[in-house]
C-alpha positions in Angstrom: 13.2 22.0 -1.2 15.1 25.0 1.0 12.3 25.2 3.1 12.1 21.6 4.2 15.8 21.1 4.1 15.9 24.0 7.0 13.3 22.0 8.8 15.1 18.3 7.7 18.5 19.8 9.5 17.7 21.0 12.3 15.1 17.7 12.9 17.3 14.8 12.3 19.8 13.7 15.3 19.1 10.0 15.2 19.8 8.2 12.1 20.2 9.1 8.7 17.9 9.9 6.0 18.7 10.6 2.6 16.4 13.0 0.5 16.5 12.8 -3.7 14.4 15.7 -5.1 12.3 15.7 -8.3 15.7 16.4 -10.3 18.1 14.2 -8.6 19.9 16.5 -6.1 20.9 14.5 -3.0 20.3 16.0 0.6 21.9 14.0 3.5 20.7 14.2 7.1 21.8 12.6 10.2 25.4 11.3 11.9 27.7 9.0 9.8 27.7 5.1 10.4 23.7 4.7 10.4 22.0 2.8 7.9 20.2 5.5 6.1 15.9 6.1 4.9 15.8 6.9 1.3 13.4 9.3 0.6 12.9 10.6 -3.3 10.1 13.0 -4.6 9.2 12.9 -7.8 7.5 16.3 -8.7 8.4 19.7 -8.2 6.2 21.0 -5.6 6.3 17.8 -3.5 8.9 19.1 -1.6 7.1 22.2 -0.6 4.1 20.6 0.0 5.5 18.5 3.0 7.3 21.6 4.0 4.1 23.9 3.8 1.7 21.7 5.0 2.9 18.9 7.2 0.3 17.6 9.2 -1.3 16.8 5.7 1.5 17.8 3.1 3.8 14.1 3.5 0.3 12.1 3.5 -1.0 13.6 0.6 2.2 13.7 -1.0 2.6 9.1 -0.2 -1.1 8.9 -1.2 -0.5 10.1 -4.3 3.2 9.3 -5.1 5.0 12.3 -5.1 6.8 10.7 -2.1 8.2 7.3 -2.5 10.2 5.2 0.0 13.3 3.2 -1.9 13.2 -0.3 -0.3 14.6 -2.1 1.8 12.8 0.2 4.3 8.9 1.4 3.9 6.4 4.4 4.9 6.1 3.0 8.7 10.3 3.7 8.7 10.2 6.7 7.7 7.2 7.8 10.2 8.7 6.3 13.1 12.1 7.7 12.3 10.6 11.6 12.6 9.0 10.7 15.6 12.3 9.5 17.5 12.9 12.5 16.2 10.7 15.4 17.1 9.8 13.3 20.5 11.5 16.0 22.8 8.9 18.3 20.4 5.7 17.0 21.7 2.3 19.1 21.0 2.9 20.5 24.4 5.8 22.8 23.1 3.2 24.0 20.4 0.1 24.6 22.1 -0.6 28.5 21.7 0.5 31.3 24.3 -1.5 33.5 25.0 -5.2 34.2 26.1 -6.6 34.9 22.9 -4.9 32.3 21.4 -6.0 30.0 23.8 -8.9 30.3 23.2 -9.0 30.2 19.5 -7.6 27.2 20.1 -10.4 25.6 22.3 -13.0 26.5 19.7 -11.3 25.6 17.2 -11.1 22.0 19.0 -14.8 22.3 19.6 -15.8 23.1 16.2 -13.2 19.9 15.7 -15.8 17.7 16.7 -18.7 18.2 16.7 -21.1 15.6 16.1 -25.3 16.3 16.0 -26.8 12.4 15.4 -26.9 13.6 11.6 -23.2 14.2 11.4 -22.4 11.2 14.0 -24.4 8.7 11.4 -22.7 10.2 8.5 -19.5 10.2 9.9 -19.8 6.7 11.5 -20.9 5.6 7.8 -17.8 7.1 6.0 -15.2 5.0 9.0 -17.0 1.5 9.2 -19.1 1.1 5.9 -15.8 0.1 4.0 -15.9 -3.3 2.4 -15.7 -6.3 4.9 -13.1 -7.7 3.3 -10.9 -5.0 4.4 -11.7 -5.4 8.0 -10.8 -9.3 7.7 -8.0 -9.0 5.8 -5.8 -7.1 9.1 -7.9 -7.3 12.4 -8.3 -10.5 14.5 -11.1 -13.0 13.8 -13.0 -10.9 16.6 -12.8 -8.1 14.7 -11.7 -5.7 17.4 -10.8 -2.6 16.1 -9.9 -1.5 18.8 -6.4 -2.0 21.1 -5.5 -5.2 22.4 -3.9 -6.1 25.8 -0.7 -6.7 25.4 0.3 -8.1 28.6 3.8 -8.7 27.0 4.8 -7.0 23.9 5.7 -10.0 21.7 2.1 -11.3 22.6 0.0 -12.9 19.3 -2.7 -10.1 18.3 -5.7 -12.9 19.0 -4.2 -13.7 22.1 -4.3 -9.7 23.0 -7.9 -9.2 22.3 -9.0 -11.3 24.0 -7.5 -10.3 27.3 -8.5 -7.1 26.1 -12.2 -8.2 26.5 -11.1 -10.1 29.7 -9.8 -7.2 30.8 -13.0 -5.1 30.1 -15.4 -7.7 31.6 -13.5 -7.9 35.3 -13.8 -4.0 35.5 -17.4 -4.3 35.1 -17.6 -6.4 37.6 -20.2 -9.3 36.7 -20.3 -12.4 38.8 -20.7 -15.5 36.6 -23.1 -17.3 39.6 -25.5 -14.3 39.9 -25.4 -12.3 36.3 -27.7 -14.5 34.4 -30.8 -11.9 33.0 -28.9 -8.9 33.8 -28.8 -6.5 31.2 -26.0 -4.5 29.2 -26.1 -2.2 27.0 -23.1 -1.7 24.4 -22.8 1.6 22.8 -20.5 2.1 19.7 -20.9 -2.4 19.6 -18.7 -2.1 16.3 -18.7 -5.7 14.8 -19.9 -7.7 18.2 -17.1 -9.2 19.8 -17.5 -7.5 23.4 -21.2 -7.8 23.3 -21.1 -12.0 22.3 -18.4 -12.7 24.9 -20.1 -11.2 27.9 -23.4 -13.1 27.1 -21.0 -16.2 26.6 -19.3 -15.7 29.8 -22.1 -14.4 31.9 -25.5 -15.0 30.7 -26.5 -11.6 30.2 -29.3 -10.1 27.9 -27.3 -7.4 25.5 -28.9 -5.0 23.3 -25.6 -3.4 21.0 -26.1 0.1 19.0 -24.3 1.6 16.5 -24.6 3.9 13.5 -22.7 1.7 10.9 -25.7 -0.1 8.7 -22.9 -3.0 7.5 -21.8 -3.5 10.9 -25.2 -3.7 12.5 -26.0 -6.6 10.0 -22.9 -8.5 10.2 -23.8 -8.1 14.2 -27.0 -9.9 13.9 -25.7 -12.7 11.6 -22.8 -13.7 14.3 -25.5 -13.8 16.8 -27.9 -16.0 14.3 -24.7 -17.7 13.7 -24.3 -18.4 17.5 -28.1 -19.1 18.2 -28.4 -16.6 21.0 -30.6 -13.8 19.1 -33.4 -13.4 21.8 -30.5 -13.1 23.9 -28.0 -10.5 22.2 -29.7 -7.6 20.1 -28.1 -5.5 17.9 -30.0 -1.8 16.2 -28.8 0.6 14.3 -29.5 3.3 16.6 -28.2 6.9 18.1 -27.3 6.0 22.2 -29.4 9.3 22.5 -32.4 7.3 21.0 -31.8 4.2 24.0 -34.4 4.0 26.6 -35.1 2.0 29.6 -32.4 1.1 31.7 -29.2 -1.4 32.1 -27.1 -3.4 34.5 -24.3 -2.7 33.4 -23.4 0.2 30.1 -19.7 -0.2 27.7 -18.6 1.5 25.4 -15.3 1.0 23.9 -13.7 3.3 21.0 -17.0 5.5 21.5 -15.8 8.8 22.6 -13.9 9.3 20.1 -16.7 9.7 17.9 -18.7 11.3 20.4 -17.0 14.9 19.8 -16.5 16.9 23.6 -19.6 19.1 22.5 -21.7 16.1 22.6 -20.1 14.7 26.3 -22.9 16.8 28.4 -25.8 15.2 26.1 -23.8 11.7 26.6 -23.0 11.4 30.5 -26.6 12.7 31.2 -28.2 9.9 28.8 -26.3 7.0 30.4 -26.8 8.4 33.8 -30.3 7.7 33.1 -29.8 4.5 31.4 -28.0 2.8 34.4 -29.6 1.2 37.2 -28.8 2.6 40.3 -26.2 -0.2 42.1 -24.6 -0.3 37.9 -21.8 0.1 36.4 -20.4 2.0 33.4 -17.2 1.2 31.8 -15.7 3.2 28.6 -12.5 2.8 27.1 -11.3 5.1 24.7 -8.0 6.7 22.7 -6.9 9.8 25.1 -4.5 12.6 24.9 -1.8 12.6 28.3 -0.7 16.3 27.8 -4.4 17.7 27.9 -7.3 19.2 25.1 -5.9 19.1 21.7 -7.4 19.1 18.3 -7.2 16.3 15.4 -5.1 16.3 12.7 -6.1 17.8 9.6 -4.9 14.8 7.5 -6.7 12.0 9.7 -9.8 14.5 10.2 -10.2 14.8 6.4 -9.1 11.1 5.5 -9.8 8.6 8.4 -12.3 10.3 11.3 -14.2 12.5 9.9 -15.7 14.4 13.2 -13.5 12.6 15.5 -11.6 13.9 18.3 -9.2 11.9 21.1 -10.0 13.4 24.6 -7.5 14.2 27.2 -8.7 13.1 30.6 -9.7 16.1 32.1 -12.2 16.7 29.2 -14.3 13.3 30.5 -13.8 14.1 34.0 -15.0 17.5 34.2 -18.3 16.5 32.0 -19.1 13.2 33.5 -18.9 14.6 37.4 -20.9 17.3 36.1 -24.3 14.9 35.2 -23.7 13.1 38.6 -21.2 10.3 37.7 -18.4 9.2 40.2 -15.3 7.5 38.5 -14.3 4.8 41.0 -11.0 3.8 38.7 -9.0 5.1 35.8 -5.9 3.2 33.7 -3.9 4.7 31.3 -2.9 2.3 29.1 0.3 3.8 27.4 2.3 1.1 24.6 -0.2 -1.2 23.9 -1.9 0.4 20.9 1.4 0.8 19.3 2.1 -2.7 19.8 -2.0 -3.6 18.4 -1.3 -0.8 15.1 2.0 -2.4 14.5 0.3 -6.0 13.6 -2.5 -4.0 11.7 0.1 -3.1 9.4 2.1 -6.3 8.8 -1.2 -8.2 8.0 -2.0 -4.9 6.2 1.3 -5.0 3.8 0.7 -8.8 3.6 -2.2 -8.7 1.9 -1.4 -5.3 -0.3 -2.8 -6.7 -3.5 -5.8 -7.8 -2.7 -6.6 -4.2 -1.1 -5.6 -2.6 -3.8 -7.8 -4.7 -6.2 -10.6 -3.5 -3.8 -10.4 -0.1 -4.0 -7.2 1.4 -5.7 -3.3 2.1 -4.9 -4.0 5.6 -3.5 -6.2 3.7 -0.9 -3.5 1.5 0.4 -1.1 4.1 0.5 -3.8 6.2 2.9 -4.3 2.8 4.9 -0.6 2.4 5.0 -0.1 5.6 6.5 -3.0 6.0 8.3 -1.7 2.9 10.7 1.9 4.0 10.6 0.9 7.5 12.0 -1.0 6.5 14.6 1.4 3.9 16.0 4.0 6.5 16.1 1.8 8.8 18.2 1.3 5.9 20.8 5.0 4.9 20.3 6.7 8.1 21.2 3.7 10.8 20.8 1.6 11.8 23.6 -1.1 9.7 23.1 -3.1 6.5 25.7 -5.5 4.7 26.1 -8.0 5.5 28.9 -10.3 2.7 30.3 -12.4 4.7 33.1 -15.2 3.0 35.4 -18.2 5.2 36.3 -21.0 4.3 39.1 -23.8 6.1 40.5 -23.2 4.5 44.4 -20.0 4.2 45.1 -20.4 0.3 47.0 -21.7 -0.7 43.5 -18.0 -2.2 43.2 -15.7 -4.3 45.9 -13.5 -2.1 48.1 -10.4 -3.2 46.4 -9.1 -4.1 43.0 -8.7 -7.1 43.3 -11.5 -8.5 41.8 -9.9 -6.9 38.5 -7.3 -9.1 38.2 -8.6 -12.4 39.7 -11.7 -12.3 37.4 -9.4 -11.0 34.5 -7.0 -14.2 35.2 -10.1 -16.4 35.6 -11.3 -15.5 31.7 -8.2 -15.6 30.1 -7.4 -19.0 31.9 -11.2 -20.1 30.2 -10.5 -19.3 26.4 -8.0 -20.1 24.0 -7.3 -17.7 20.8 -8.5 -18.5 17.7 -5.4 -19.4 15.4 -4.6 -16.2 12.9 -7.4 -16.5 10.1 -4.4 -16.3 7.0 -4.1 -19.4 5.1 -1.4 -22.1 6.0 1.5 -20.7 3.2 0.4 -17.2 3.9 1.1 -17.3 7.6 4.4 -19.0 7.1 5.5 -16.7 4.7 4.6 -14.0 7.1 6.5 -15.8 9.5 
């Protein structure tokens, strides 16, 4: 416990946190007066293991109940409370010094993710293959698992994804009179959503790809479902195995998967797959502070071959295979906002997870989604939504049309009511 009692003191200015070790010595951190996080271990080498190893240590360590969280207050407290923390210590203040450990540092980000279409369909299979029932259980009806617009923070999630897809469509800039037959491809089309709503909105013919065998076939029954099969495709398919060519190319919560090894092979593929007056829109999770690599606990656990990109890392690569970015948003708080809801409906519906797979499963989901609010909360990571053309009067001279065709869709649609039964929801409530 010495080890992570040096780190706990000199950590801990906001709040109070209260630490039990395996054999019931008490360690207080923290200013008087503040309602305090009880923390307890219950093994010997818990301790060290958070100390030793942190970026995996104090997930391990809740996966497996060595590190238990005394109630009222739960593992998303006690994540969120480090980070308010350590958020004058961002990764900036810890990136290496140095030339040779620069560069260490960029291979070692490299190595991070990289992602040949064997790995890619592997790794897609270990994220997305999990049991439907999960998926239902804490996303929308849409299924978007991806952020959500939250145009004000107290915003319902169904309501945010769905201007998130409102959003997405006005930046690719479709007009409703003149789209009908134009094609889109969607790449990384995870369980449908964006791909149904722009044929709903617009007409178009959309072929969606991803590597995920469960998700491809729960694609093609919504669009069986909806009667528009001729009209929206889905195949389980490598976007390096797509050919012909496209109105209009999205991918959303893509690059992530796509490793920055992989970006040359990617922005030379869909520079060939997009007609030349198109447009190419991808939104994806980004770093603000530059290259970094992932985690070792979410690389091992959650993404296996994943890896955020800072904005330069896209630039650079897509400019590079002839691409001109014509408009970039960060969008900073609302995946915190999105990851926070995750887990409510998450914790709501703990038994039933835990009858799926086991209690060591929900604690990794648990923390998983606490984690990765915190580092959109007060960490340095985005979201980027970037707009790519090939002629730069492919798109209006202002942005104007974002927003007016943005208002237009949300103005058309009405969220679907929160898919929890009747007692649930008011008990959540």
């Amino acid at each position: 416990m010495w080890l992570l009692d040096k780190f706990l003191s000199r950590l801990v200015t906001k709040g109070r946190l209260v630490v039990t070790d395996h054999d019931g010595r008490e360690y207080v951190y923290g200013p008087e007066g503040e309602v305090p996080i009880h923390l307890r271990f219950t093994d010997k080498g818990a301790a060290m293991h958070v100390a030793r190893y942190p970026q995996m240590g104090a997930g391990e360590a809740y996966m497996d109940g060595r590190m238990l969280i005394e109630a009222p207050h739960d593992i998303r407290d006690l994540v969120l409370f480090v980070a308010r923390n350590a958020e004058e210590d961002h990764e900036t203040h810890y990136r290496p010094k140095g030339p040779l450990r620069q560069l260490a540092f960029r291979l070692a980000s490299k190595v991070d993710s990289y992602n040949n279409q064997r790995a890619a369909r592997r790794n897609a299979e270990h994220t997305y293959n999990l049991t439907r029932r999960l998926y239902e259980l804490f996303l929308d009806e849409d299924r978007q698992y991806t952020m959500g617009y939250h145009r004000t923070p107290d915003v319902s999630l169904e309501q945010a994804q769905l201007d998130k897809k409102a959003h997405i469509a006005a930046k690719l800039y479709l007009d409703k009179a003149t789209s009908s037959g134009k094609t889109v491809l969607d790449i990384g089309c995870g369980w449908g959503g964006l791909a149904l709503y722009l044929h709903k909105h617009y007409d178009v013919d959309v072929l969606g790809v991803a590597l995920a065998p469960d998700q491809i076939e729960f694609c093609r029954q919504r669009a069986a479902e909806a009667g528009v099969s001729d009209r929206v495709k889905f195949e389980l398919m490598d976007y390096r195995d797509v050919q012909g060519q496209f109105d209009r190319i999205t991918s959303v919560g893509l690059l992530e998967h796509v490793g920055t090894p992989q970006y040359p092979a990617f922005y030379e593929h869909t520079f060939k797959l997009l007609k030349p007056d198109g447009v190419m829109f991808s939104h994806c999770c980004g770093r603000a502070h530059g290259p970094g690599i992932t985690d070792a606990w979410t690389r091992k656990y959650i993404f296996p071959g994943g890896y955020i990109p800072a904005l330069s890392e896209m630039v650079v690569e897509s400019e590079k295979a002839g691409w001109q970015i014509m408009d970039v948003e960060a969008m900073r708080f609302h995946y915190s906002h999105t990851l926070e809801e995750w887990f409510r409906r998450t914790q709501l519906h703990r038994e039933e997870i835990t009858a799926l797979y086991d209690e060591r499963f929900y604690r990794m989901w648990e923390f998983y989604l606490a984690g990765a609010e915190q580092a959109f909360r007060y960490g340095g990571m985005v979201n980027w939504q970037l707009q790519y053309v090939k002629r730069r009067d492919a798109i209006p001279m202002t942005r104007d049309y974002i927003h007016e065709e943005s208002a237009r869709l949300r103005a058309s649609d009405t969220p679907p009511a929160w898919h929890l039964a009747p007692d649930a929801q008011q008990a959540a409530e």
